[in-house]
C-alpha positions in Angstrom: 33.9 46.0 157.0 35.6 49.0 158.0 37.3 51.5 155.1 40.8 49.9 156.3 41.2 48.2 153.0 41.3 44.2 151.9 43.7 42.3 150.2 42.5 41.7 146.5 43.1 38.3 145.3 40.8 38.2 142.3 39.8 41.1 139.9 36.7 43.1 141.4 33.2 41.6 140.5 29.9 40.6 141.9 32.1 37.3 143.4 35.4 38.4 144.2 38.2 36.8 146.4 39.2 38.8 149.4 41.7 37.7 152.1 41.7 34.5 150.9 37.8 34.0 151.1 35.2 34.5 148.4 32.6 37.3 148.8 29.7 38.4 147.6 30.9 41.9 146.9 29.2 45.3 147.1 31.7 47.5 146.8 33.3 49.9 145.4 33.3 51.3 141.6 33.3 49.0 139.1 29.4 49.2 138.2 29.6 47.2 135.1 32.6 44.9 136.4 34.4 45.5 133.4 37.6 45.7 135.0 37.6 42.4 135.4 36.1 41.4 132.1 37.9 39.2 129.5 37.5 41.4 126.6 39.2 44.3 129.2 41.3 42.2 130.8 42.9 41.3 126.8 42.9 44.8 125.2 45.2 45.9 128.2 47.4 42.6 128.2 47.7 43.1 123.7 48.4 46.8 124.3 51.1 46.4 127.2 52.7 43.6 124.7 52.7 45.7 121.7 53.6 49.7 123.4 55.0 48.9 126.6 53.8 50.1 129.5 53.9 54.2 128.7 54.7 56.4 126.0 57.6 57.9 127.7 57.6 60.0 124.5 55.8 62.6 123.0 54.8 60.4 119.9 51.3 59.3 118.9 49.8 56.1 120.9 47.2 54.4 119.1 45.5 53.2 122.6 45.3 56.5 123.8 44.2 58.4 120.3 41.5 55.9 120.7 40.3 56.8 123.8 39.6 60.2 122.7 38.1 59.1 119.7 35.7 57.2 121.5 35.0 59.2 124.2 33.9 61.8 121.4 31.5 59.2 120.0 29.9 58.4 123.2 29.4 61.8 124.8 28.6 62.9 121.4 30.8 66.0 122.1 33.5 67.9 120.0 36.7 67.2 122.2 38.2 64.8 125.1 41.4 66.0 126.9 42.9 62.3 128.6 44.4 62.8 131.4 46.1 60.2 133.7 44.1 60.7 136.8 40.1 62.0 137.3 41.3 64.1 140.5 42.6 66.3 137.8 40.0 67.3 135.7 38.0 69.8 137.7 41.7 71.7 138.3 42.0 71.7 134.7 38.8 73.2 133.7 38.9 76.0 136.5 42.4 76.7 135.2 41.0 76.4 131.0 38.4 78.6 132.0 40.0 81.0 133.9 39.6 84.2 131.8 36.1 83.4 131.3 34.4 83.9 135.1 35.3 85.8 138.3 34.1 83.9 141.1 33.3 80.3 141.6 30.4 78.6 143.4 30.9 75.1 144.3 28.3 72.3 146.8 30.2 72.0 149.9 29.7 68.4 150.0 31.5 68.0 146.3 34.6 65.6 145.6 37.6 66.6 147.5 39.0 66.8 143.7 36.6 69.8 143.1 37.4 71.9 146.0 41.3 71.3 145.8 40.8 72.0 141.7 39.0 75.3 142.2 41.5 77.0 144.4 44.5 76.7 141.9 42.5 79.3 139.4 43.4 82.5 141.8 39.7 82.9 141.6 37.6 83.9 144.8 35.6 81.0 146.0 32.6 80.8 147.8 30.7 76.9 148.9 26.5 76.8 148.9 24.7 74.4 150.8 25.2 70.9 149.7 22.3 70.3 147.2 20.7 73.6 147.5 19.4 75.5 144.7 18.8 78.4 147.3 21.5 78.4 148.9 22.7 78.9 145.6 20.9 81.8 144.9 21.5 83.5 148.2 25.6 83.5 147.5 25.1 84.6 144.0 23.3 87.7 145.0 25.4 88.5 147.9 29.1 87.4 146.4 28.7 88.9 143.4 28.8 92.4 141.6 26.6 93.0 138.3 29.2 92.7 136.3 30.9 89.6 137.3 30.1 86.2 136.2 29.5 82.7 138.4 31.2 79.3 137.6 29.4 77.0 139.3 30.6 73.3 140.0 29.0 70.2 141.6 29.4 66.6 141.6 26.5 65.1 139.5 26.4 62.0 141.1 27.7 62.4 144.9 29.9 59.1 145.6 29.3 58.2 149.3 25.2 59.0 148.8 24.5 58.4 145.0 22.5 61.7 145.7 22.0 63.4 142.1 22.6 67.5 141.8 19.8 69.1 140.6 21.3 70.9 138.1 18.5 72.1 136.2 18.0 74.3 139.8 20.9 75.6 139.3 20.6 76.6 135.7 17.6 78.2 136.8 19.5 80.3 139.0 21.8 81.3 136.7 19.6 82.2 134.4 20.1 85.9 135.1 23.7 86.2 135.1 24.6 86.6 131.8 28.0 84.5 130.2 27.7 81.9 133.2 28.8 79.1 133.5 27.7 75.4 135.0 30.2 72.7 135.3 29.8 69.1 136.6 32.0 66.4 137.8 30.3 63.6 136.3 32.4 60.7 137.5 29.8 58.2 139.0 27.5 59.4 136.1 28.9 59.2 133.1 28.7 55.3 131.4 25.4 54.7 134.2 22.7 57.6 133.8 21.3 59.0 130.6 19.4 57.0 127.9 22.8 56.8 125.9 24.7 56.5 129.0 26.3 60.4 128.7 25.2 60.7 132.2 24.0 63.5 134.9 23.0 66.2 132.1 21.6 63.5 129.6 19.6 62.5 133.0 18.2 66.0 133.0 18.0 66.5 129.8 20.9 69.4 129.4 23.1 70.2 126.6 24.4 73.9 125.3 27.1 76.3 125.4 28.7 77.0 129.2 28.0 73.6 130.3 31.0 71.3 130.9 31.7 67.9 132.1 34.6 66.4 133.7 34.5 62.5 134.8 36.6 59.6 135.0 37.2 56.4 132.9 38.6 54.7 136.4 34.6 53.4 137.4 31.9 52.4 135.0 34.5 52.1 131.8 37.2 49.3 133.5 40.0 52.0 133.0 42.0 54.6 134.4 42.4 58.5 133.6 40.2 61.7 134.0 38.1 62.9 131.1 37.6 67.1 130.3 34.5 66.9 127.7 33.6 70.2 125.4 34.2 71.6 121.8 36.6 73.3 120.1 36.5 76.1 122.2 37.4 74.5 125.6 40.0 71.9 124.1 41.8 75.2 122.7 41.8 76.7 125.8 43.0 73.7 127.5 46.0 74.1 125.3 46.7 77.8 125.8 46.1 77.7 129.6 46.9 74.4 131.4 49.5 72.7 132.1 48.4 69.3 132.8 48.0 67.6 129.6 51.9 69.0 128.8 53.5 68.6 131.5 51.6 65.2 133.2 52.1 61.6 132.2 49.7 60.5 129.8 47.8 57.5 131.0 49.7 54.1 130.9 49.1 52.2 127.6 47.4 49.4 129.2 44.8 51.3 130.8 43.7 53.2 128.0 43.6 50.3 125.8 41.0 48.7 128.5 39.3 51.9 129.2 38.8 52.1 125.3 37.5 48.8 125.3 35.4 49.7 128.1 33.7 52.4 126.8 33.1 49.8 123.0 31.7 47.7 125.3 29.2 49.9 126.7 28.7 51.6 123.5 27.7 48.5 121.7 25.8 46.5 124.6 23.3 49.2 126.3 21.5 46.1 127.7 24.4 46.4 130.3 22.7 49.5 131.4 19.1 47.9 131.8 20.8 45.3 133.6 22.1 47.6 136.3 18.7 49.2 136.4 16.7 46.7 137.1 19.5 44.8 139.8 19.5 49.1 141.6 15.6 48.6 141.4 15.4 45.6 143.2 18.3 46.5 145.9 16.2 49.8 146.9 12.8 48.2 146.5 14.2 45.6 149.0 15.8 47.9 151.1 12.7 49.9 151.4 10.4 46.4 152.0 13.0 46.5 155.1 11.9 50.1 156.3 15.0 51.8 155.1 14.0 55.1 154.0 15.8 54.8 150.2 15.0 57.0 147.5 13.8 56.4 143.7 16.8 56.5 141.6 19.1 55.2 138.8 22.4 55.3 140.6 23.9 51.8 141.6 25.0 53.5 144.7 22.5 53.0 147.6 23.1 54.9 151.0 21.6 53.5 154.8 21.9 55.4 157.0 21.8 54.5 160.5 19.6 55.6 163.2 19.0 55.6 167.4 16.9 51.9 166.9 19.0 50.4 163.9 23.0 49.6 164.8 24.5 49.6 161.3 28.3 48.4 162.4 26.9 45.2 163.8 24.4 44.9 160.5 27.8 45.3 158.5 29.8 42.3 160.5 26.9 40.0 160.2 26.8 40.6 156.7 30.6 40.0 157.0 30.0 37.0 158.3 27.9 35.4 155.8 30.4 36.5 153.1 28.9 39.4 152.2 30.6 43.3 151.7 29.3 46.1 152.3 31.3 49.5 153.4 30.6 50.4 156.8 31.0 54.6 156.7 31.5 56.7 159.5 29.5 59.8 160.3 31.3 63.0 157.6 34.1 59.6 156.3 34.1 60.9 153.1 33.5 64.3 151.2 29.4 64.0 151.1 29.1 61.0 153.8 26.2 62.2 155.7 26.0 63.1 159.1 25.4 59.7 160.9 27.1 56.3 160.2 25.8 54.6 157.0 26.5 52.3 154.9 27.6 52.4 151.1 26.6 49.6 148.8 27.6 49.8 145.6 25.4 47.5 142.9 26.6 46.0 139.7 25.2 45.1 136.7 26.7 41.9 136.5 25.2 41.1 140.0 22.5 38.5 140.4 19.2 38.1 141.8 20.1 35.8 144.3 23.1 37.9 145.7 21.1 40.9 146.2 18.1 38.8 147.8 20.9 37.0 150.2 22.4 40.6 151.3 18.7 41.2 152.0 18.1 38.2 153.9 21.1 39.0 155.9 20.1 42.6 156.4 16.8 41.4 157.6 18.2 39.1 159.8 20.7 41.1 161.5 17.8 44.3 162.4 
């Protein structure tokens, strides 16, 4: 499968209907298949029937109060700003905190969403090596003066490699520079890593003032719109300092009704979680049984990468073959796509044993 895209004819799930054929899917974003669940499928279908498809006014929607309200609850934090699209939300917290840092240091592999985001503060930036603490360290002490204070963002959870940022790294290196800040976009995280499910930081186990999460209700929830989580504080100078949340759509009614369903569902059934766990456990274990070198890891996305003895593009059409999708990525396809063709698959929760040990059969075949 190439990254020229397939025609949908089914919502996305383990089993999905593509071009007319049924597929065993791996994919994508949707790690808990909710948008395709029933309970989903109904809050957005009830919602569109009762509010129509957007505010298109600047009166209170229920579907979207609720979002917020929720959001709160699960990320156990203070304030949610909703906005209709993730891409946005690291451009709104470089723009909210403005006033608060002089010089931004971001992973040179992060989202393209980050690196767009952090030039529309007017603020000098300056990339580190992609998952390098040192690096890190080396910029900081030759970018900045003694009085100035760092803003440093990262993707927690890198979407081509499911590589995770070690963040508390980089709050060691910060350590010395007084007022700085650490901020994450969390948006294959959030909903997958963390005992509750609060994601990359919860992973670490971070939490405190001048740390800030942005993320996305568009993947593990079954919605749509970007997420800005803090307190008081940062929501207030959201208000006073962005235009976004004023001047943007809000998210269409629909949406928010199934990404507030979304995140219920998770919020009441964290056996979802263990689900996906144990199905990412059994990919990797099998992809390492294979003599793919694959990390230890939580995230449901699992890189290959190719090599001089292992043809990855023919691996990918006989998987194709046997009904079976995987995404096929060119060397530097995507922001943190490594250097050498690989391949992305995505794992679901809602996958079963039997898929993942027939993509294995077929990967073994196919070497």
């Amino acid at each position: 499968m190439s990254l020229a895209p397939n025609a949908m004819g089914s919502p996305i799930g383990p089993r999905m209907v593509l071009n007319g054929r049924e597929v065993d899917y791996f994919c994508g974003t949707s790690y808990y298949s909710l948008h395709g669940h029933p309970l989903v499928i109904e809050a957005a279908c009830d919602a569109m029937r009762k509010y129509g498809l957007g505010p298109a006014t600047s009166a209170s929607v229920p579907p979207i109060e609720e979002v917020v309200e929720l959001s709160c609850r699960f990320f156990a934090v203070q304030s949610t700003t909703y906005v209709i699209s993730g891409y946005l939300g690291a451009m709104i917290l470089f723009q909210a905190l403005g006033s608060d840092y002089d010089v931004a240091l971001v992973d040179d592999h992060s989202h393209y969403s980050v690196l767009d985001g952090a030039k529309t503060a007017g603020k000098k930036v300056v990339l580190f090596r992609h998952l390098d603490a040192g690096s890190l360290e080396e910029e900081l002490a030759a970018d900045l003066r003694r009085s100035q204070v760092p803003l440093v963002m990262t993707d927690g959870v890198f979407p081509s490699t499911g590589a995770v940022a070690p963040l508390p790294a980089y709050a060691a290196a910060l350590a010395r520079y007084p007022r700085s800040l650490l901020c994450v976009d969390d948006s294959h995280g959030l909903g997958v890593l963390g005992g509750n499910g609060r994601g990359t930081c919860e992973f670490h186990g971070m939490e405190g003032e001048n740390l800030y999460r942005v993320g996305t209700l568009s993947k593990a929830f079954g919605g749509i719109g970007g997420i800005v989580l803090g307190d008081r504080p940062l929501a207030e100078k959201i208000r006073r300092n962005v235009r976004v949340p004023v001047g943007a759509s809000l998210p269409p009614v629909p949406a928010a009704a199934a990404a507030a369903q979304g995140i219920r569902l998770l919020e009441a059934h964290p056996e979802m979680r263990k689900a996906l766990w144990r199905n990412v456990t059994r990919m990797r274990d099998g992809l390492r049984a294979l003599g793919f070198d694959i990390p230890d890891s939580s995230v449901p996305i699992v890189n290959v990468r190719g090599s001089a003895s292992v043809d990855l593009r023919r691996v990918c059409g006989a998987l194709d073959r046997e009904d079976i999708i995987v995404l096929d990525m060119p060397p530097r396809g995507y922001s943190d796509a490594p250097d050498v063709e690989s391949l992305r698959i995505a794992v679901f929760s809602t996958h079963s044993d039997d898929q993942i040990d027939r993509l294995l059969g077929a990967v073994r075949r196919a070497l």
